[in-house]
C-alpha positions as CSV (number, residue, x, y, z in Angstrom):
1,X,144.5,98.9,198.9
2,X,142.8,99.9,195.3
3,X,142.2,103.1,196.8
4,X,145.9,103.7,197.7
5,X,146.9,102.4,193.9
6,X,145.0,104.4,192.2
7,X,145.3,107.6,194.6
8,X,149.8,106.5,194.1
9,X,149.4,106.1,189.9
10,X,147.1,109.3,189.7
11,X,150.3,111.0,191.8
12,X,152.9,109.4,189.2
13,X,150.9,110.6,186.2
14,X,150.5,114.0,187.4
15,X,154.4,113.9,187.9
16,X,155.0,112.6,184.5
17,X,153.0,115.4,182.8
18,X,154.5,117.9,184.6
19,X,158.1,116.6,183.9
20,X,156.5,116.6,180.2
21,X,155.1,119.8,179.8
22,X,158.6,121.2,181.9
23,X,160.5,119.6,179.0
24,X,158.1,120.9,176.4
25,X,158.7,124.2,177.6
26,X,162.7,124.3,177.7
27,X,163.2,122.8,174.1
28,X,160.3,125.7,173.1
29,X,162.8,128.4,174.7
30,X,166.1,126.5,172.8
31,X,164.4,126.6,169.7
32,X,163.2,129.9,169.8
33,X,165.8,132.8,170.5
34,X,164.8,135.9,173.2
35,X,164.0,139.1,171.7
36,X,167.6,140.5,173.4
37,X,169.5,137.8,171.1
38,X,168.6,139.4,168.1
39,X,168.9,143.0,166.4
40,X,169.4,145.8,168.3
41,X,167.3,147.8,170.5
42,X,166.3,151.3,170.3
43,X,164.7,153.9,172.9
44,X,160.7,153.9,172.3
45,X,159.6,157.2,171.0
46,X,156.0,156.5,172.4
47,X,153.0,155.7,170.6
48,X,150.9,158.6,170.2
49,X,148.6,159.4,167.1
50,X,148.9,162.4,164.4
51,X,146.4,163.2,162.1
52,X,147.7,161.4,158.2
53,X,149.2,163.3,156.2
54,X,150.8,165.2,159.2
55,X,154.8,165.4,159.0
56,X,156.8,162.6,161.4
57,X,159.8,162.8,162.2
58,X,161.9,160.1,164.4
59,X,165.2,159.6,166.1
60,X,165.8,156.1,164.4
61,X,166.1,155.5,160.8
62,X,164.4,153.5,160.0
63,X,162.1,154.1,162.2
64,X,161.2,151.4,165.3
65,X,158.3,153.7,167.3
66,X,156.9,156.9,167.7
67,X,153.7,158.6,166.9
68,X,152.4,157.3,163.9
69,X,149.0,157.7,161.9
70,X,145.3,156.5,162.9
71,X,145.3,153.6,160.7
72,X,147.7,151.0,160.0
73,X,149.5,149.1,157.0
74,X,147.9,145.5,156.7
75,X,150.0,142.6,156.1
76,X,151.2,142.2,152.6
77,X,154.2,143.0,150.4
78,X,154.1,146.1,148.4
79,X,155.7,146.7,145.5
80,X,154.9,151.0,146.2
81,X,156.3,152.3,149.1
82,X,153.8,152.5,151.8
83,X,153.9,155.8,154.2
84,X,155.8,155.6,157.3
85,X,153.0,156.6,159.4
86,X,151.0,153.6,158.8
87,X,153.5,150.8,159.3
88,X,154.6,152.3,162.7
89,X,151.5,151.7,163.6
90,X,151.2,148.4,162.3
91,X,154.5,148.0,164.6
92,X,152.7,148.7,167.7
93,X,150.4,146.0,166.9
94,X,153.2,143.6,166.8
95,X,154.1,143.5,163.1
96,X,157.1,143.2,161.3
97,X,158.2,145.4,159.0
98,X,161.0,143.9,155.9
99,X,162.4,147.4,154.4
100,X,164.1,147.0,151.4
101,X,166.3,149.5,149.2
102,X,167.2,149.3,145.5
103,X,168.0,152.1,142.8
104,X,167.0,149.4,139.8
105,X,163.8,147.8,141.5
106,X,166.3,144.5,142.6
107,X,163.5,142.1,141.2
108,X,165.2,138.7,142.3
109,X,165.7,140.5,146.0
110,X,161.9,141.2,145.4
111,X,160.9,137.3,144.5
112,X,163.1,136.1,147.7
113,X,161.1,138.2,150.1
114,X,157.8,137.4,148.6
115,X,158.5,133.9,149.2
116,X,159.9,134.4,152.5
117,X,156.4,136.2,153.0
118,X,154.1,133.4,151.8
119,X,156.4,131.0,154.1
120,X,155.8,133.1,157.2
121,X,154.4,131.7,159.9
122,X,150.9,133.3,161.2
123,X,150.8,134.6,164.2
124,X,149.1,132.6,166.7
125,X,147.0,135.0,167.7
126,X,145.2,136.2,164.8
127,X,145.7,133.4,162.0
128,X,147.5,135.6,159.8
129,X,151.3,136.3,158.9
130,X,151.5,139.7,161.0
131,X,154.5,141.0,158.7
132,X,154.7,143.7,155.7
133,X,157.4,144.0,153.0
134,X,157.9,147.4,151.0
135,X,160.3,149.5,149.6
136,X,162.1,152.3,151.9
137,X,164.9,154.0,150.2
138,X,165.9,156.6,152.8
139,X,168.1,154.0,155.0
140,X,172.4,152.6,154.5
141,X,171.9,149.4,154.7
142,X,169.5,147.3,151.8
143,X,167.6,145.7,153.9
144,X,166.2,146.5,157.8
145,X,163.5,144.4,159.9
146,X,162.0,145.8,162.2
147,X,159.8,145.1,165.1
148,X,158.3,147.9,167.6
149,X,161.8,149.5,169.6
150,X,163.8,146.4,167.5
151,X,166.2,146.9,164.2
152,X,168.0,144.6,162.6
153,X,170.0,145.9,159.0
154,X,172.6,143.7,156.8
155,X,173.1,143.8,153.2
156,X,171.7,140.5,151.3
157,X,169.0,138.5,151.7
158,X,169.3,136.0,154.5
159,X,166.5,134.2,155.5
160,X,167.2,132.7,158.6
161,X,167.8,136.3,159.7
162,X,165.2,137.4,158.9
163,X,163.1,134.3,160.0
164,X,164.8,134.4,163.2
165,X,163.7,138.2,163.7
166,X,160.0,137.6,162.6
167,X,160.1,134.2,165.3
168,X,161.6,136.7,168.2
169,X,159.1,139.8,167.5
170,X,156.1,138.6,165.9
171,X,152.8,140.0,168.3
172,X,155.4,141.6,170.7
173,X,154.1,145.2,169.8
174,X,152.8,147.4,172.8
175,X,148.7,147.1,171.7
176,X,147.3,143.4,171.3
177,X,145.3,144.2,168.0
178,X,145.2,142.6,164.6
């Protein structure tokens, strides 16, 4: 009788865990939006390395994919703009890129995405906040994220946007890498 007790209350907590973790896993997917829910997609230009320095050109401005240089932007925000080249890159690692454009240097637009960066969440993966922030002036809109193939643009600061973007794309690049 023990036996058939224990075997019946081992079968009911197996049950109740995987109830548990099938409830875990819903409310993760609520809280967390699908990468089609936010931006906009754009065709992949591939992924293929060019010598720095060499001229790039790409379909998308800003730019989402393509070939891009041997070595890639680290996470940080920059107050110089850093070459196109290396942030692709960094894109097919599965950063994401905050563009920002302003003719008089837009210092409180500055302050609110330096915070936004230090409030990041790291990537799971490698312990660190997998995103970079620098100046790009040769876009319409002021401000663009963007994720490998993924763009999102809009004209003020909005952090839940922007939030919501980073949450969606974060270590979603083509090449698993730091």
């Amino acid at each position: 009788m023990s036996a058939s007790i224990n075997a019946f209350g081992r079968a009911c907590f197996g049950a109740a865990l995987g109830l548990s973790l099938l409830i875990s896993a819903v409310a993760a997917q609520e809280a967390t939006p699908t990468p089609a829910e936010v931006g906009r997609s754009v065709p992949d230009e591939g992924y293929n390395h060019a010598p720095a320095g060499t001229p790039l050109q790409y379909a998308s401005n800003p730019p989402s994919s393509g070939t891009h240089y041997p070595t890639w932007t680290r996470s940080g925000v920059y107050a110089e703009q850093q070459e196109t080249g290396y942030w692709v890159h960094s894109l097919e690692h599965g950063y994401v890129v905050i563009l920002y454009r302003c003719s008089d240097g837009c210092p409180e637009l500055v302050e609110q995405l330096t915070q936004f960066y230090e409030a990041a969440p790291k990537s799971a993966s490698f312990g660190f906040q997998k995103l970079i922030v620098t100046p790009y002036p040769e876009m319409e809109h002021q401000i663009a994220v963007v994720a490998w193939t993924h763009i999102d643009e809009f004209d003020q600061f909005d952090a839940q946007r922007l939030l919501t973007f980073y949450q969606a794309y974060q270590d979603r690049g083509p090449e698993s890498a730091p």
